[in-house]
C-alpha positions in Angstrom: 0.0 0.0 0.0 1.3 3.6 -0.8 2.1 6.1 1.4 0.0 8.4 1.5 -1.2 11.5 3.9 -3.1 11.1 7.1 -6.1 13.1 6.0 -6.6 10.4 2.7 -4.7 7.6 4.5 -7.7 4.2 4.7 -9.5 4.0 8.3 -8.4 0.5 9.3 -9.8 -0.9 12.6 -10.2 -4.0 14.6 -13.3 -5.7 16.0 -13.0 -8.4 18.5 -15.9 -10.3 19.4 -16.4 -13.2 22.4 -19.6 -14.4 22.5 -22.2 -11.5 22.7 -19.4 -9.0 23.4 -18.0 -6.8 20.7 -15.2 -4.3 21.2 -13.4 -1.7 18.2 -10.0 0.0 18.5 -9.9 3.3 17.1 -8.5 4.4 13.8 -5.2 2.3 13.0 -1.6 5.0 12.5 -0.2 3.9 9.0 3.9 3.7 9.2 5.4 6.1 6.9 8.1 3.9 6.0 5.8 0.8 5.1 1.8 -0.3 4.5 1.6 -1.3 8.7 -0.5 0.1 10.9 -0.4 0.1 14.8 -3.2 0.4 17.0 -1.2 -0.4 20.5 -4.5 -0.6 22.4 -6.3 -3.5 25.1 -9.2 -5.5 23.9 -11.0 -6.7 27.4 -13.5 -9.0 27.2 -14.7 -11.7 30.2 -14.4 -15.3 29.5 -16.6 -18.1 31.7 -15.5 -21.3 32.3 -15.5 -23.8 30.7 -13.3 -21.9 28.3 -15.5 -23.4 24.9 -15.5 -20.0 23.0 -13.7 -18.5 20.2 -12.7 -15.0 20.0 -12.8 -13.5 16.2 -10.6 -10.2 15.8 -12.0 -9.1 12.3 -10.1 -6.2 10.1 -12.2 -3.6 8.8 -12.0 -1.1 6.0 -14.2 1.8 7.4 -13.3 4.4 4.8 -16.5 4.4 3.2 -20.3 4.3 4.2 -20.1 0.5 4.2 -17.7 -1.5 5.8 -15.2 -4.1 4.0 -13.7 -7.2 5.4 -10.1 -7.7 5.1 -9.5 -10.7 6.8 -10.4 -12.2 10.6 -9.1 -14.3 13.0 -9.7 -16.8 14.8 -8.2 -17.8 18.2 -9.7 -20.4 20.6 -10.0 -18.6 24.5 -8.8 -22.3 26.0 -5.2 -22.0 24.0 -4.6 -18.5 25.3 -1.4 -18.3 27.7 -2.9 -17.3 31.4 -1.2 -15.1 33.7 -1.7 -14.1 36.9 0.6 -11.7 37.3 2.5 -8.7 36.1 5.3 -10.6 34.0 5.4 -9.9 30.2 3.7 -11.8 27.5 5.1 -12.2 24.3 3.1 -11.5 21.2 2.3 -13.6 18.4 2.3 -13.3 15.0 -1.7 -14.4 13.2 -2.1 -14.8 9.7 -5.2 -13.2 8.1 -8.1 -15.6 6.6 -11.0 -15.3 4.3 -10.6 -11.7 2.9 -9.2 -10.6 -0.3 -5.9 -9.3 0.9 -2.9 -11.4 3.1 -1.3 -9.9 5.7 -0.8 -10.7 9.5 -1.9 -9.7 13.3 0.3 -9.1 15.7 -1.5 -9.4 19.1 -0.5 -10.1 23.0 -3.0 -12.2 24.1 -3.1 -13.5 27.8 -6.0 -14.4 30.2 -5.6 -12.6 33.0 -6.1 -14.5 36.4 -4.8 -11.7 38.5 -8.0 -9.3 38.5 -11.8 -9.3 40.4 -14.6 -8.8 37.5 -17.2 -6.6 39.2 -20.3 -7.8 39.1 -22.0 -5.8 41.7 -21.1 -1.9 42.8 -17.7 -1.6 44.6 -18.6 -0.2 48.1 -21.7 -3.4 48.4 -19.3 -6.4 46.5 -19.5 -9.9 48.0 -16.6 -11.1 46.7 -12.7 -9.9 46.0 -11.2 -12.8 45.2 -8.9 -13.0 42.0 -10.0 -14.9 39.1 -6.8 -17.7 39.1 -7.7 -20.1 42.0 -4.0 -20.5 42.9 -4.6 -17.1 44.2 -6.9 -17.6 46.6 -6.4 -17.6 50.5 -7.9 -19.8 52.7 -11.5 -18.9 54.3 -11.7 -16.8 57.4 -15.2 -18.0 58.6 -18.4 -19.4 57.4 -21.8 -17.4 57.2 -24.9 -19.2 58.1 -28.4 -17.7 57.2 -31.7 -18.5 58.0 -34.7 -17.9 55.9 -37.6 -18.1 58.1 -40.3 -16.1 56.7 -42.1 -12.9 55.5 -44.8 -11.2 57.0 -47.7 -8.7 55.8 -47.1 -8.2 52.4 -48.9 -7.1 50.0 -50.6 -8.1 47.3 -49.0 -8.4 43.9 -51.8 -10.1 41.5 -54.8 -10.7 41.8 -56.9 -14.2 41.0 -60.0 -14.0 38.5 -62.5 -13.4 41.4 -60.5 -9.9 42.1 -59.0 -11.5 45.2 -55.1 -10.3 45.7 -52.8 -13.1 45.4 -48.7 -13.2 46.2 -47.0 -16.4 45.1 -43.7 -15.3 47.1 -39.7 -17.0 47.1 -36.6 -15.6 48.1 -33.2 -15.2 46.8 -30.0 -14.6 48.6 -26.6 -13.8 47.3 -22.8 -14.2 48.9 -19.6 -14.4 46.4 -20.5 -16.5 43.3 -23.4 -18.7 45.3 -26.9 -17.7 44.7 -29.3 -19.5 46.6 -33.0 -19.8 46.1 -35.7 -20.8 48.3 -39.2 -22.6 47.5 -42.2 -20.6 46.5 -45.3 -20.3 49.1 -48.4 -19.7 47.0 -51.4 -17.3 47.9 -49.9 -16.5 50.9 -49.4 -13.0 52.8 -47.2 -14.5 55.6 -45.0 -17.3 53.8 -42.7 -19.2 56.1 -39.8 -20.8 54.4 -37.4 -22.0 57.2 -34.5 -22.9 55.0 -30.2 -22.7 55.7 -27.6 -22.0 53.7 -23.8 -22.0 54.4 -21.1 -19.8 52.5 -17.9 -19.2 53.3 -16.1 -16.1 54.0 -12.7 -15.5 52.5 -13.2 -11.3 53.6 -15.5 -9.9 56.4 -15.7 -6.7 54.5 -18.4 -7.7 52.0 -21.9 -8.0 51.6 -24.8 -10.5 51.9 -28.0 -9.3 49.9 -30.9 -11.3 50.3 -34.0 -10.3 48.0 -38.0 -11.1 48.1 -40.1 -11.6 44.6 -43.4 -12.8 43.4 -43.5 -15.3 41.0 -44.8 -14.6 37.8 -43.4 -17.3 35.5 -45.2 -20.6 37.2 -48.5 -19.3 36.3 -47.4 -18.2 32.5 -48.6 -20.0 29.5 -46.3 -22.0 27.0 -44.0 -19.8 25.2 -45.6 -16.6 27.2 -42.3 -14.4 29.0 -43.5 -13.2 32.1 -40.6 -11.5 34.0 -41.2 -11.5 37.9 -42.1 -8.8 40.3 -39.6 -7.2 43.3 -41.2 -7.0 46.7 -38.2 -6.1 48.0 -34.3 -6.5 49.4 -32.0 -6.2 52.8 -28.2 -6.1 52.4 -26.3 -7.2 55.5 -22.4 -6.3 55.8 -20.5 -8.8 57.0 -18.0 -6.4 59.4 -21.4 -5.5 61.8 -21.9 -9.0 62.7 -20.3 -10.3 65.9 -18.1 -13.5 65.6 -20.5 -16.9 67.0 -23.4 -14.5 67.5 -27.2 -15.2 66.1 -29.0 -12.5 65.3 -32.9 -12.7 64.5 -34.3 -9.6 63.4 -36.9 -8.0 60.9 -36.4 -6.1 58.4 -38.5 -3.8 56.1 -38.7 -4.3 52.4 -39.0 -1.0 50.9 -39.2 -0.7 47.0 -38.5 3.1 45.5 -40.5 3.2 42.5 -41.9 6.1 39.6 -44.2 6.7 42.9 -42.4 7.2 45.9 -41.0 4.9 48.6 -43.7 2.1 49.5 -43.1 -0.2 52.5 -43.5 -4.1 50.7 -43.6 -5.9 54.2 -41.0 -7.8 56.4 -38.7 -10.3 55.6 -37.4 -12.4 59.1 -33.8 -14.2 58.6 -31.2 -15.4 61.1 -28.0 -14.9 60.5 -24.8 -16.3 62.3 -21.1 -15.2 61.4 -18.7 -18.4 62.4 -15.0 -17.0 62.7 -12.3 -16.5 65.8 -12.5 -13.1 66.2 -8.5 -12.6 66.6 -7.4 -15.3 64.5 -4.2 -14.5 62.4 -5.7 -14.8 58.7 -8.8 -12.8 59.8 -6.9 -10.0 61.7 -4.0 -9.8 58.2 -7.8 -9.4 56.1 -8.1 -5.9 57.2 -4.4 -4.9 56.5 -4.7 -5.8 52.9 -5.8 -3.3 50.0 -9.7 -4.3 49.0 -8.6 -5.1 45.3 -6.7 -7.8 44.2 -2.9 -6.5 43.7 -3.6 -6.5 39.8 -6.1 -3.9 40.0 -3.0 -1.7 41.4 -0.2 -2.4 39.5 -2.3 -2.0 35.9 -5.5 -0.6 36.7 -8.2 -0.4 34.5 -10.0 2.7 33.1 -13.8 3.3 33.9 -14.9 2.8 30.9 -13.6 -0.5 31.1 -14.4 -1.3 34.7 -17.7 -0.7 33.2 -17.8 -2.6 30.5 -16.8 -5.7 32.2 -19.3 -5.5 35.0 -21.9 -5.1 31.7 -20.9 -8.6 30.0 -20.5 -9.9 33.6 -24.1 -9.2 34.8 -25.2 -10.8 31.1 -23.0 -13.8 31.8 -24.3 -14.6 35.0 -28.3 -14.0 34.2 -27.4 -16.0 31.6 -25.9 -19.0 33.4 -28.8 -18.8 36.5 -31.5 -18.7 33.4 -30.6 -22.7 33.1 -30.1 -23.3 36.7 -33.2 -25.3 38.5 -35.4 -23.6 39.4 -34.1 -21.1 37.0 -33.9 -16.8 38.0 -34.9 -14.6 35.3 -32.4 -12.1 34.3 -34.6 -9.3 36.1 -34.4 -11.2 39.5 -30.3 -10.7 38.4 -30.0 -7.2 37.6 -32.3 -6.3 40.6 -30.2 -8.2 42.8 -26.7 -7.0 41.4 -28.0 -3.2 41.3 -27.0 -3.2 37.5 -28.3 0.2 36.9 -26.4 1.7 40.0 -23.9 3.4 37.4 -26.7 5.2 35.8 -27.3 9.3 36.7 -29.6 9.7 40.3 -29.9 13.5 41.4 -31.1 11.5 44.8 -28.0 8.8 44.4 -25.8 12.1 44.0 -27.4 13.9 47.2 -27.0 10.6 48.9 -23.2 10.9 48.3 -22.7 14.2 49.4 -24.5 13.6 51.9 -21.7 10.5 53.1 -19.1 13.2 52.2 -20.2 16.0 54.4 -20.7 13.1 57.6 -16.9 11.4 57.2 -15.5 15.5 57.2 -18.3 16.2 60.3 -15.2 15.4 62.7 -13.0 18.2 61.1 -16.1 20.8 61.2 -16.4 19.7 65.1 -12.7 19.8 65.5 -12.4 23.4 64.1 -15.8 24.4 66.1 -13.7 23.4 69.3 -10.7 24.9 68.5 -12.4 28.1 67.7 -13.9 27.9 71.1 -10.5 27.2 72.9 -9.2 30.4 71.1 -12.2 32.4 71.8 -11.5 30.8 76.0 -15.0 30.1 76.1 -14.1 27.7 78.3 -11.3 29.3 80.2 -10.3 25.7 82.7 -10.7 23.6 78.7 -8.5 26.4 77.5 -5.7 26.1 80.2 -5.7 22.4 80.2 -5.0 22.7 76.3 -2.1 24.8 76.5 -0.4 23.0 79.2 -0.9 19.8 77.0 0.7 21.7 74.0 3.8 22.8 76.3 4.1 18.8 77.7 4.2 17.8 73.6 6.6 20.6 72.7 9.1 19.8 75.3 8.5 16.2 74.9 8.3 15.7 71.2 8.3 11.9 71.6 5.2 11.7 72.9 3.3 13.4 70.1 2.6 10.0 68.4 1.6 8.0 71.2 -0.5 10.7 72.2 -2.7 10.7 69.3 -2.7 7.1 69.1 -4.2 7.3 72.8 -6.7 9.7 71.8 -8.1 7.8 68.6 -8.5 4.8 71.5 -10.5 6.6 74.3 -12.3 8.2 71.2 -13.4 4.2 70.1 -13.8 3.6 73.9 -16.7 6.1 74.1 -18.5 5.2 71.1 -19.1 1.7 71.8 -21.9 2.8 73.6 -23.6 3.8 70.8 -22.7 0.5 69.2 -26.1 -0.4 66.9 -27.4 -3.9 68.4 -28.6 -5.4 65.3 -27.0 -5.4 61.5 -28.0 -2.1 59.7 -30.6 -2.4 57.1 -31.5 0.1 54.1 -31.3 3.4 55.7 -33.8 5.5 53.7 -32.6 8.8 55.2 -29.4 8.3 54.1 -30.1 7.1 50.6 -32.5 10.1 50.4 -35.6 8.0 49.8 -37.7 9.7 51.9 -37.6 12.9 50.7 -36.9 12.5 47.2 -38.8 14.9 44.4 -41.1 13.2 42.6 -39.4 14.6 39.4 -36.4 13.2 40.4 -37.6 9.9 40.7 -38.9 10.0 37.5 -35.5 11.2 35.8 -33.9 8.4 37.6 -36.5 5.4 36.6 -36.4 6.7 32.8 -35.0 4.9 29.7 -31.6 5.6 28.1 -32.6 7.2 25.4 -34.7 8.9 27.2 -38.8 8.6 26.5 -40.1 11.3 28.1 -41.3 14.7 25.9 -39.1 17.2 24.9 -40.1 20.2 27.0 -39.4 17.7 30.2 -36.1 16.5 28.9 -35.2 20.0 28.1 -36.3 21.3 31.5 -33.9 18.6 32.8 -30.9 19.6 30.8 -31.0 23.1 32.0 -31.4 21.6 35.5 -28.2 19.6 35.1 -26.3 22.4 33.1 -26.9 24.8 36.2 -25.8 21.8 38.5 -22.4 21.1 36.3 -22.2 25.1 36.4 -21.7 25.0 40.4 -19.2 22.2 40.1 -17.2 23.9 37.1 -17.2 27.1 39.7 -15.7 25.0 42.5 -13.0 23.2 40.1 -12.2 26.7 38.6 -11.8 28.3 42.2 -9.6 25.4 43.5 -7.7 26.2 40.1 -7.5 29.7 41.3 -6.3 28.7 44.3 -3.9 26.6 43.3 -2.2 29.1 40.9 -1.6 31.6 43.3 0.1 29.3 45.4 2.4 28.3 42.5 2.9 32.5 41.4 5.1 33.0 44.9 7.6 31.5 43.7 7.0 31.6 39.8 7.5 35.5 39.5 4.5 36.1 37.4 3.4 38.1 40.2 6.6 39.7 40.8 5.7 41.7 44.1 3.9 38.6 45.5 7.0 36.4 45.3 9.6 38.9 46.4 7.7 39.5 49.7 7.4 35.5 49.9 10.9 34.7 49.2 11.8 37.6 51.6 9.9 36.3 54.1 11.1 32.9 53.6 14.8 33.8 54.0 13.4 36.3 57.9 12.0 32.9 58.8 15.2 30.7 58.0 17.2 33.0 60.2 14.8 33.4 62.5 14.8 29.0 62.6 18.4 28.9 62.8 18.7 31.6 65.7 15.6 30.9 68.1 15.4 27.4 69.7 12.8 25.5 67.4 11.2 24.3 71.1 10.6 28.6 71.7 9.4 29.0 68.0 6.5 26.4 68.4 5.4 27.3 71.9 5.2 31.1 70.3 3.1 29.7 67.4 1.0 27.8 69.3 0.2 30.4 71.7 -0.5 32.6 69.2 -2.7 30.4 67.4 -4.7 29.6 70.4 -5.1 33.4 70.8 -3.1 33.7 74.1 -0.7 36.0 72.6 -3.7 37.8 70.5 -5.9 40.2 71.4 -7.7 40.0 68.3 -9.9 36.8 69.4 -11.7 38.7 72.6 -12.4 41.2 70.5 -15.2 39.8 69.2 -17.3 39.8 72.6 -16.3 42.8 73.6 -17.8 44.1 71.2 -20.8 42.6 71.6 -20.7 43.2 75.1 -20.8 47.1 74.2 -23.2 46.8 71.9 -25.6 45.0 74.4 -24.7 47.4 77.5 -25.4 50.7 74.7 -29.0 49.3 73.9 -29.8 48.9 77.7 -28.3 52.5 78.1 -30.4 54.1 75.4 -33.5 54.0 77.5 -31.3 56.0 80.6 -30.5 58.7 78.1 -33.8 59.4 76.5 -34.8 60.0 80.1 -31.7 61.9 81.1 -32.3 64.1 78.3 -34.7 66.5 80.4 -32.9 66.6 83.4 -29.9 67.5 81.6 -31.5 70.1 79.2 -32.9 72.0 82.5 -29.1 71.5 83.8 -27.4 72.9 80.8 -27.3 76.3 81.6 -26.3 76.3 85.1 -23.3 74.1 84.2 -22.1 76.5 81.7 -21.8 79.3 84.0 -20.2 77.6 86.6 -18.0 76.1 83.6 -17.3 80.0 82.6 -16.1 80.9 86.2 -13.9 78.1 86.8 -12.5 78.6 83.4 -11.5 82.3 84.5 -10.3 81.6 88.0 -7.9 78.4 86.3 -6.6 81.6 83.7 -6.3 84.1 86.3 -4.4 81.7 88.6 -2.0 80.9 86.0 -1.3 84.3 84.5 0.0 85.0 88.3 2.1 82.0 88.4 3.8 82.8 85.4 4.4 86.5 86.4 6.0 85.2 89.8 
């Protein structure tokens, strides 16, 4: 092929396909030495066991309307190299076939063992385990649960004499073991009373245990009848107690186009079997969440993604021919598949979380500002005779703190919760959500709503992005200030910082560093500053002048009938003081 310019070079991609997954690398660079192109980019797909598939890399001609095939190839997944770590994978050399040119592939092809595929959100995962098996560490515990029942709810058909009806079963979910129980016909109050057993390779994961109506029993031949969602409970792992059963109730709530709606109860018992301080369970919490790969070479979101896409297929797929099987809508309810999609209530619901983890610095600047303002004057004196015993005894700064965060754990396990957490509405926002909102969030992509609405939306989410492009452009700001005292764009700026950088270094090297702190910290904590009682003595004088102004409206006759006798007497003594001192001065 000639060389010719970029603009008229041919648009030459790759499409790899495994199974219902199809993936295309962007326009192919053309050498300008010779007819190659490079592409240099990862094709990820996911690949189930047993490994009978083929994946077909196909090489397209996309320069005009209609595609043109110049060659594919053809690579079974079970003859692909695996590796479960970082070491280097040589690539291969693939002829072309069945197009109406020759040429070659060259790819690096490896199934990798060392990553978790995601098929559930990251903060409510069951499982972290690596793909390769050789990886995997020995079990920690093993998680009994208890399906006893379900009480009061309501009714999700209804029979042909109008008569409600609820055919309910229940599905639970721990790692790659879903469980499912019997189904209870025409019955409000179903009792199950069935155990299942997983085990528990880390405490930091979740159980979700969900409640549906069953729909397909009562379908016709041929006739798809998907299954309705009364409702789920998630339990974390890390709030149960080690060799503790808990029996509790928990509320099924479903958030739907209307609002929240209470479903009923679902009853389980639930029992976490693990020594508490054994080694392998104690080493679980000093490890990273992800699997090592995810660190070393981590994926892109976009591909994170994707992969939790064809993973969420795969396994509704695979459950589909289980006995008795679980509809793929029983799977994507139960994974949270749309959790990735846009929620104005899912994004309140995180800032929300963000503003409660940073409550301990808002409280922590509240009380300082209060020690500074000695609002507390015996809190204020035992704070600086705690700074002194740090600043003269530097070594005990760190032990310190670390005895602080442990009389700080101390006093909150009284408020430790007695039973696992359930959904918490008010912190998902559930409660209070706008019923617009709700409606945004439970639309299609593409959307179907009318235009008006979605454009009414648009605007809503432009002035939104607006804010956040505000705050990104003031930390920007910020941040280019900060780099201008010592860049010399601002010329003044950085000759009064690098002046006062060099009054400080000689200041450092002259004054004992032990003097310098204590004079820092004093000043901070507004012993050495006026400036911070200021503020109430201000306020003081404004409160005393608005209890005076009431004296002074009725002084004001007393002192009008007043005025003229104190201005003669004012006169006199003004000439005896002049005619005193005239004397003096002639003596």
């Amino acid at each position: 092929m000639p060389n010719l310019p970029p603009l008229t070079a041919p648009e030459i991609r790759v499409k790899g396909q495994l199974g219902f997954q199809s993936v295309r690398t962007r326009r192919g660079s053309m050498s300008h030495h010779s007819s190659a192109f490079h592409w240099n980019e990862d094709l990820i797909f996911v690949a189930g066991e047993p490994l009978e598939d083929s994946l077909i890399l196909l090489v397209e001609d996309r320069t005009g309307k209609d595609p043109v095939l110049l060659g594919h190839v053809l690579v079974p997944v079970g003859s692909i190299e695996q590796r479960i770590d970082e070491r280097h994978v040589a690539a291969k050399w693939y002829g072309l076939e069945g197009g109406p040119y020759s040429g070659r592939l060259h790819l690096r092809m490896c199934l990798e063992g060392g990553y978790h595929v995601l098929d559930e959100a990251a903060h409510l995962c069951s499982d972290f385990r690596p793909t390769a098996k050789q990886l995997w560490k020995p079990a920690v515990g093993i998680l009994e649960l208890g399906i006893l029942g379900a009480r009061g709810l309501l009714p999700m058909k209804s029979k042909g004499n109008g008569k409600g009806s609820t055919d309910a079963y229940c599905v639970a979910k721990y790692g790659k073991k879903w469980v499912r129980t019997r189904t209870v016909t025409d019955n409000f109050d179903p009792r199950w009373n069935e155990q299942y057993t997983w085990q528990v390779y880390d405490p930091c994961t979740v159980m979700t245990v969900g409640v549906f109506d069953n729909w397909r029993m009562f379908a016709e031949a041929g006739e798809d009848r998907p299954d309705c969602r009364i409702g789920k409970i998630r339990i974390r792992i890390s709030t149960l107690e080690s060799n503790k059963v808990y029996m509790n109730s928990y509320p099924l709530m479903v958030l739907s186009r209307s609002g929240l709606k209470k479903m009923g109860e679902i009853e389980v018992a639930i029992r976490f079997a693990c020594p508490s301080l054994l080694p392998d369970t104690c080493g679980v919490y000093g490890q990273p969440l992800l699997p090592r790969m995810h660190y070393l070479r981590p994926l892109g979101m976009a591909q994170q993604e994707a992969l939790r896409g064809a993973a969420t297929k795969m396994v509704a797929a695979w459950l589909t021919r289980s006995e008795p099987p679980l509809g793929p809508e029983v799977v994507r309810y139960m994974l949270d598949a749309d959790s990735h999609s846009w929620s104005m209530r899912k994004s309140k619901a995180n800032w929300f979380r963000i503003v409660a983890v940073l409550a301990w610095a808002v409280g922590l600047a509240k009380w300082l500002d209060h020690i500074r303002r000695w609002r507390n004057p015996v809190t204020t004196v035992l704070v600086h005779i705690l700074y002194l015993v740090l600043v003269w005894y530097p070594d005990m700064v760190v032990p310190t703190g670390f005895l602080y965060v442990f009389l700080i754990g101390v006093w909150y396990h009284r408020f430790k919760p007695k039973i696992p957490a359930g959904m918490d509405i008010k912190l998902s926002q559930a409660d209070t959500v706008d019923p617009d909102e709700l409606d945004e969030e439970f639309d299609t992509l593409p959307s179907s709503r009318p235009p008006e609405l979605i454009r009414v939306r648009y605007d809503r989410l432009r002035i939104l992005a607006a804010r956040v492009q505000t705050v990104l452009g003031d930390f920007a700001t910020q941040g280019e200030r900060i780099q201008a005292l010592v860049s010399w764009r601002d010329p003044r700026a950085t000759k009064l910082f690098i002046g006062m950088c060099l009054v400080i270094t000689i200041i450092l090297y002259v004054v004992p560093p032990k003097m310098v702190a204590v004079a820092l910290g004093f000043y901070f904590l507004g012993t050495l500053s006026e400036e911070q009682k200021m503020p109430e003595k201000e306020e003081k004088d404004e409160v005393e002048g608005e209890d005076e102004e009431g004296q002074v409206e009725e002084q004001d006759e007393e002192t009008t009938n007043e005025k003229t006798t104190s201005d003669t007497d004012s006169d006199s003594k003004k000439k005896a003081c002049s005619q005193s001192w005239k004397a003096f001065l002639q003596k």
